[in-house]
N, C-alpha and C positions, 0 to 999 in steps of 0.2 A: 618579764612578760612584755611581749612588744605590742604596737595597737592594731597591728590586723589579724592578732591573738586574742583582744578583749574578750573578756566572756560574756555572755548574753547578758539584758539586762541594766547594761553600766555605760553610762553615755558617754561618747566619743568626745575625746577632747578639742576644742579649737584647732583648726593648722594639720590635721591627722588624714589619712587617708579616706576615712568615715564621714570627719567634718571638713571641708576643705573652708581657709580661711580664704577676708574677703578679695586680699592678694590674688590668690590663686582665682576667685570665682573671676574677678573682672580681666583676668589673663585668657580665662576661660571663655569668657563673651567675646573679646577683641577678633579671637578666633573664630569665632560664630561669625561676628560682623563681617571678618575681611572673606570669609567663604562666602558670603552671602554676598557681598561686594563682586565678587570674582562672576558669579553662576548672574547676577542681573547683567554683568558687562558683555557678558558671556552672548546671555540670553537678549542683550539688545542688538547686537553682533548679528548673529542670527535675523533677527526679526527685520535689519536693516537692509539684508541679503535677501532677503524672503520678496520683501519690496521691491527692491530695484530690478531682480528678477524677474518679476512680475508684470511689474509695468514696461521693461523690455521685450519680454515675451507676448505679454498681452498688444504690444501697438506695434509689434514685426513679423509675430504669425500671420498677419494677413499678406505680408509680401511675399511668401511663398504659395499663395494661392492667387488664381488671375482670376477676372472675368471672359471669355471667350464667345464668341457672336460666329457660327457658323452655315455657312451659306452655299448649294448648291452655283457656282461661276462656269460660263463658258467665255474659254479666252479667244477673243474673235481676234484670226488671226490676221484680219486689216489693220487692226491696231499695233499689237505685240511683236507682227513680223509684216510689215506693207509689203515690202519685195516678194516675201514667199521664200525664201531660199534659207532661211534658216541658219542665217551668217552671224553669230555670237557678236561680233562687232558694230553688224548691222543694228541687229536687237538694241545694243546697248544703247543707242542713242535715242531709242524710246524714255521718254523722259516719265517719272510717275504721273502724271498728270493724265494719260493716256491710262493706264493701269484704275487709278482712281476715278474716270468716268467709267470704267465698267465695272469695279465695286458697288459705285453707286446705284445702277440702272441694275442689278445683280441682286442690290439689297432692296428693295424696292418689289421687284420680281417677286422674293422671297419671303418679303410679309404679306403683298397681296394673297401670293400664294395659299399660307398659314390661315388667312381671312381674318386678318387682324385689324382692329380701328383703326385709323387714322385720322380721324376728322381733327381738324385746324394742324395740322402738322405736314409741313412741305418734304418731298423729297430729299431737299437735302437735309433738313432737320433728321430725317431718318436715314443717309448716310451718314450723317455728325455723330450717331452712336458707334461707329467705328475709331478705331485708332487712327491719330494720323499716321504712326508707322504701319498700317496696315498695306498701302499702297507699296510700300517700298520692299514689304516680306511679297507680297504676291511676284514683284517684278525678279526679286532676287529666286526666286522658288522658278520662275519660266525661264531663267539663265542658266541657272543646274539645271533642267532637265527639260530642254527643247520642244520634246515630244507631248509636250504637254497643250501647246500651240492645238487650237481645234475641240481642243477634250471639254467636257464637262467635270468638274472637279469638286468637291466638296473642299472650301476653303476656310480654314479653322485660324478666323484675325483674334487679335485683340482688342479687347473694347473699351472705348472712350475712357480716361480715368474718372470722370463724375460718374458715367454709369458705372464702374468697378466699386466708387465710393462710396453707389447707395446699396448696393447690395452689401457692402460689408459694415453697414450701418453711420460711415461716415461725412456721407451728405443726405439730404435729408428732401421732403419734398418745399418745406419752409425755406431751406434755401436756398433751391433751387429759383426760388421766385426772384433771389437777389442777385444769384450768378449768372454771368454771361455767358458764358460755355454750357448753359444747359437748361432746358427750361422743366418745368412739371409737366407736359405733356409727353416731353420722349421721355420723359422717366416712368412714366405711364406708361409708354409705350415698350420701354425697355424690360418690364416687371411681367406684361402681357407675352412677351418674346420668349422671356423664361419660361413662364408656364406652359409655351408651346413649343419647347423642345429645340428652342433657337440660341439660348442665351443658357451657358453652363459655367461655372464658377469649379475649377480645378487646378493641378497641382500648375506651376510654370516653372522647366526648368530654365530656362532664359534669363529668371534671376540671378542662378548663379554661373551662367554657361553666357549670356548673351553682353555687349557693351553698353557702355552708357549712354543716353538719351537725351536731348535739348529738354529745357523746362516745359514746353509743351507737350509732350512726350513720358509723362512720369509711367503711363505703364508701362511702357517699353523701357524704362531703366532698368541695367544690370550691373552683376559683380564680374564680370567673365577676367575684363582686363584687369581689374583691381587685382582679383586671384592671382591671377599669374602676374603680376609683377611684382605683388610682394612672395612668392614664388622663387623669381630668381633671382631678386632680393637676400633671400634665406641660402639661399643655394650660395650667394658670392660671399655671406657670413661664415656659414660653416667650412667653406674649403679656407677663407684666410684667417679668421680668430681661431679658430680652433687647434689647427698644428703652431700658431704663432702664438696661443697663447700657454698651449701647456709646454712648451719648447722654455717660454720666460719663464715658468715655475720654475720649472725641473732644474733649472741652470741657478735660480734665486736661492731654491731650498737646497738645495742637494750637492752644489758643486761652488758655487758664487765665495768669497772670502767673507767675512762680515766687518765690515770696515764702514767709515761714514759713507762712502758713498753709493753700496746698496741699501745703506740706511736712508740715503737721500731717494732713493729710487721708490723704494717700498713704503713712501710715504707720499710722493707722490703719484703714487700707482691709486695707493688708498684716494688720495683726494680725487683724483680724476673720475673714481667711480661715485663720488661727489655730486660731479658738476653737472648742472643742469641742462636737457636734451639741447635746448636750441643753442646753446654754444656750440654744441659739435655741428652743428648745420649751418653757422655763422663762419665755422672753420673750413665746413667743406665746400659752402660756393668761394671762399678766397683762393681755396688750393685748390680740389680738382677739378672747378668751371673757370674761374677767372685766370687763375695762374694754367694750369694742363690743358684746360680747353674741352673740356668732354663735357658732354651734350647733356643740357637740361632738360627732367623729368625720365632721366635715364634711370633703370636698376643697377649700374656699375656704380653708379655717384651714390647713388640711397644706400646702395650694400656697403661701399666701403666709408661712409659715415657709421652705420648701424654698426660696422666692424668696430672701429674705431671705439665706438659707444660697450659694446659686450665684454670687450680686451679686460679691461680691469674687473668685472665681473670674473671670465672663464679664469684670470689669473688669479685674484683670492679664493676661489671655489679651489680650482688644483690644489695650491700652496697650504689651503687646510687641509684637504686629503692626504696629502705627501706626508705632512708634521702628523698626522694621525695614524701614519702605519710605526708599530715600535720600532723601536732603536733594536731590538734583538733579532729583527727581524734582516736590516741590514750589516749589524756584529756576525751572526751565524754565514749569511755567505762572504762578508770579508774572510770567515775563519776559514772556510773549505776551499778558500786559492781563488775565487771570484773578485772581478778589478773592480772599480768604483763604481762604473760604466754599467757591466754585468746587473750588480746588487742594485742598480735602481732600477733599469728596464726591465730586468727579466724576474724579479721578486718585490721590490716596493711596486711599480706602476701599474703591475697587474692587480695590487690591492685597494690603492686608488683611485681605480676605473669607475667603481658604483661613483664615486663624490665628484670626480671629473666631469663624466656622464651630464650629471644631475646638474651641475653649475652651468653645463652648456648649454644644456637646453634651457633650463629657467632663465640664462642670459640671452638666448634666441626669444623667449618667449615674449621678453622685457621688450625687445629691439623689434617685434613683428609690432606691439601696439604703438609703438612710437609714430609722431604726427608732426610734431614743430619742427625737427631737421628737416623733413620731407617737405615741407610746406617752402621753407627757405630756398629748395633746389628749385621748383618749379614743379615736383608733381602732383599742386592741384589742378595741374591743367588740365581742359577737357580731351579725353581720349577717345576717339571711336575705333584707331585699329589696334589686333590684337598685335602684341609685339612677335617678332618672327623667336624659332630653333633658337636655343644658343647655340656658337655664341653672341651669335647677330643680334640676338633679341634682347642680349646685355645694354644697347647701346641704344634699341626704337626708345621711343615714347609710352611710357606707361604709368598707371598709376597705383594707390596701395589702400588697402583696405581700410587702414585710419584715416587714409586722407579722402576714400571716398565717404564715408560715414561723415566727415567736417563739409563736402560738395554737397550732398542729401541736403544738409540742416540748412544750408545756408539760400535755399531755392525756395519762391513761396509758396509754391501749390502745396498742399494741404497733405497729395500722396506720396511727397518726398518723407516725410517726417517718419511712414508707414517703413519705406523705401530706411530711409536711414536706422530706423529699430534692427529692421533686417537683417542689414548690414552687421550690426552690434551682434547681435544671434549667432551668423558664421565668424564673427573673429571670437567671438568668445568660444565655440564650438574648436575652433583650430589651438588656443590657450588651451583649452580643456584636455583635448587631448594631447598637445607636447608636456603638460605636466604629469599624463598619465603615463606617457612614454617613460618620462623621466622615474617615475615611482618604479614602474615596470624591469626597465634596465638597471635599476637600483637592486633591485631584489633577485634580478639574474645574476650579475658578475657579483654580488655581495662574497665575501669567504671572510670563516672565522679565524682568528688565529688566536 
């Protein structure tokens, strides 16, 4: 009679499957604890991601929303065109200062108009609620489009960053009493504007579409250039690591002798994807600025560092996918009269396509947030033009989305900080989805064998 046969009745012996001895019980809790270990780490993980999210989100969502101050303007055309003749060249050398007296006398206009208080507040205190980029969009806006000279125009600026900061709760009227750029009366006055259909808080695509802005200037900072030159940044990673580094696989696994000195190679492959970013950016002002000569805060220099930087990434990613399609997979077409060459392009690599895939992008992904090689070439420099077409635009001046996020923090007005959250938002948004990519492509080429 065995004991999970006992008969009713007759107590289970010590050690039995009925009784489990005290062995077994404290084997039994370990397992308790270490799952319980597991789902707290688990669940701190979490909670830690919840946070940093959050207070990301919470202090960058407002830089996609602006303040906006909208004002019937007529552009008198003694100012914007003295000559009369309408000469693009002429125009130009109207300087903003021209522009910005008829903002101001415009803004002015337009509260009396409204019949809003003013008392103790001078005119120009009530142009100071505009941007000072305001003057320079009005003048660039009469250069596009001439015909504009004479018109009455509804002109939609940007408004001052204290007044964007107290509407979005970040300055306050208490300290307004301490800041210089703003007093408690135009903030008064700026609250009153709202309510009269003058002052509207909506979307700004200029965040992500317009350049970056001197520190005076914070609401008119943007991502536009940043964009685009990490852009074509990614663009000079993926045309050279990518055929250069599953070319090093395919030759390493597949065809290479194994002898010490691909054992010396694949060992130093491993370490290099080791080594910490700002050596590769220490390597690349030596060689391609100091030694080649190409131009700092260029996307040719930052792509072929970040290259540089992904290589041993997209090579271990292949090189496991390769060792992961069976062996019978290339015995079967050696058998049927296929050469070495055949059996790996046209039956192994089309099965390592999902793992290749997936390593290039997660190694692009790695090399978009990268900051300290880009810092070393030069492109935290400040950039106002957009860099041209490739391939021209390999070689202007531009900057990159990490490195504008470290330009944000490092500025003291208060709306950079808003400005830099931002930032952190779209590169996280551009990670989000190359790792979606990556899932995505994964489960398209995926095949079973």
């Amino acid at each position: 009679m065995t004991d999970a046969s006992a008969p009713e009745g007759r107590a289970p012996r010590a050690g039995t499957l009925f009784a489990p001895d005290s062995r077994t019980r404290r084997r039994n809790a370990a397992e308790r604890r270490f799952r319980a270990y597991g789902l707290t780490a688990v669940g701190l993980s979490i909670l830690a991601l919840v946070v940093l999210l959050s207070s990301v989100i919470g202090n960058g969502a407002g830089a996609f929303r602006q303040t906006f101050i909208e004002i019937p303007l007529t552009l008198d055309a003694k100012i914007v065109d003295p000559k009369g003749n309408r000469n693009i060249d002429e125009m130009k050398k109207v300087t903003t200062i021209g522009y910005g007296r008829q903002l101001e006398a415009s803004m002015v206009a337009a509260v009396a108009a409204a019949g809003l208080k003013t008392e103790g507040i001078s005119d120009k205190d009530i142009a100071g609620l505009l941007s000072k980029e305001a003057a320079a969009t009005l003048r660039n806006r009469v250069l596009a489009d001439t015909a504009l000279v004479g018109e009455t125009i509804t002109f939609r600026a940007l408004a001052n960053g204290r007044v964007d900061g107290f509407f979005k709760g970040r300055v306050t009227m208490e300290s307004a009493k301490l800041d210089s750029n703003v007093t408690p009366e135009q903030l008064g006055l700026a609250q009153r504007m709202r309510e009269a259909g003058l002052i509207t808080l909506a979307f700004n695509p200029d965040f992500l579409l317009g350049a970056d802005a001197s520190e005076v200037r914070p609401e008119a900072a943007g991502l536009g250039v940043a964009i685009l030159g990490s852009a074509y940044m990614m663009i000079i990673v993926l045309v050279l690591a990518l055929p250069i580094g599953v070319a090093a696989s395919i030759y390493l696994e597949e065809f290479a002798p194994k002898n010490r000195w691909t054992d010396l190679i694949e060992v130093n492959i491993a370490n290099l994807a080791a080594v910490p970013s700002i050596v590769f950016g220490i390597l690349g002002l030596a060689i391609f600025i100091n030694m080649m000569g190409l131009p700092q805060s260029a996307p040719i220099v930052g792509g072929l560092i970040l290259t540089l930087m992904t290589l041993p990434t997209i090579i271990i990613a292949t090189r496991v996918s390769l060792a992961a399609v069976p062996p019978s997979i290339r015995d079967a077409a050696l058998g049927v009269g296929a050469s070495r060459m055949q059996a790996v392009f046209h039956h192994v690599l089309p099965l390592a396509l999902p793992g290749i895939l997936t390593g290039t992008i997660i190694g692009m992904a790695r090399a978009l947030g990268e900051t300290a090689p880009l810092l070393l070439i030069g492109m935290v420099a400040f950039v106002r033009e957009y860099p041209a077409a490739p391939p021209e635009g390999f070689f202007d001046p531009a900057s990159a989305l990490p490195v504008q996020v470290y330009n944000f923090t490092q500025r003291a007005d208060p709306a950079f900080v808003e400005r830099a959250s931002g930032a952190i938002i779209v590169l996280l948004a551009f990670l989000i989805c190359m790792n979606a990519a990556a899932i995505i492509l994964r489960r398209r080429f995926e095949r079973r064998w």
